[in-house]
C-alpha positions, 0 to 999 in steps of 0.5 A: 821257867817256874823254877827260875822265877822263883830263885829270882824271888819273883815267881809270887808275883808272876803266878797270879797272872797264871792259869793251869792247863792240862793240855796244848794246841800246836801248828806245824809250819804251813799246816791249818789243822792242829794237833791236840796234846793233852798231857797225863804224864806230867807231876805237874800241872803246867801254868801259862800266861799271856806273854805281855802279863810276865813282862808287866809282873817283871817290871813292877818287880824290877821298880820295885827292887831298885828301878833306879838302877835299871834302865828299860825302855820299849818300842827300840831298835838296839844293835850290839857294836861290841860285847866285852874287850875281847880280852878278859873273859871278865869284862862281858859290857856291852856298846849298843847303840839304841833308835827309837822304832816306830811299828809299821801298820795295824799288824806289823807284828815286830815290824818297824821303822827305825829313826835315824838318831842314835844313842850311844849306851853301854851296859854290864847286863843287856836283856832283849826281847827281840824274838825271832828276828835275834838281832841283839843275842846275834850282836853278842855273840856267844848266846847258846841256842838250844834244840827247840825240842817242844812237840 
């Protein structure tokens, strides 16, 4: 991650939301006791932050590089109806269509209630956070997954 941000030139900006850890907790699916991992064996300190701190610290970075450019919007449903022309394996523009999406409850954690008016959109470059629900990179297709391999 770290090395990434900072080939994109925004790693500054990002690393002033971090902290050094030294450690982490982690929960096995249905377990309520955590094992602790404290890591002693790593050239690096590694530095978290709260998920909403990078996407505030991105999207100043992108208004600030040309957001006119860039359309981002929150709090959306997208679905992906076609990714390139299927023909050249140049042409990689997306058709989504797009819905406002209202969240259910206090909690509803991803959750939300989608409305009925759609907007048609296409776009060379789509970047989605839909999480585990994965409803856009499952839309486009030849999105590779990767062995979660975290301990």
């Amino acid at each position: 991650g770290e090395k990434v941000l900072s080939d994109l030139g925004v790693w500054d900006s990002v690393s002033t939301y971090c902290s050094e850890v030294v450690g982490r907790k982690d929960w096995s699916p249905g377990s309520e006791e955590g094992v602790e991992r404290i890591f002693t064996d790593r050239p690096y300190t590694t530095m978290v932050l709260p998920r909403d701190k990078l996407v505030g610290a991105l999207y100043e970075e992108v208004l600030k590089r040309g957001g006119e450019r860039v359309n981002i919007e929150f709090g959306k449903d997208v679905t992906v109806t076609a990714y390139g022309d299927g023909v050249s394996d140049n042409d990689k523009r997306c058709k989504i269509i797009v819905r406002d999406c209202y969240p259910v409850g206090k909690d509803a954690d991803g959750v939300c209630e989608v409305a009925v008016e759609e907007v048609a959109r296409e776009c060379g470059l789509l970047i989605a956070a839909d999480g585990a629900g994965r409803s856009v990179a499952d839309g486009v297709g030849d999105v590779v997954k990767y062995v979660d391999d975290n301990v």
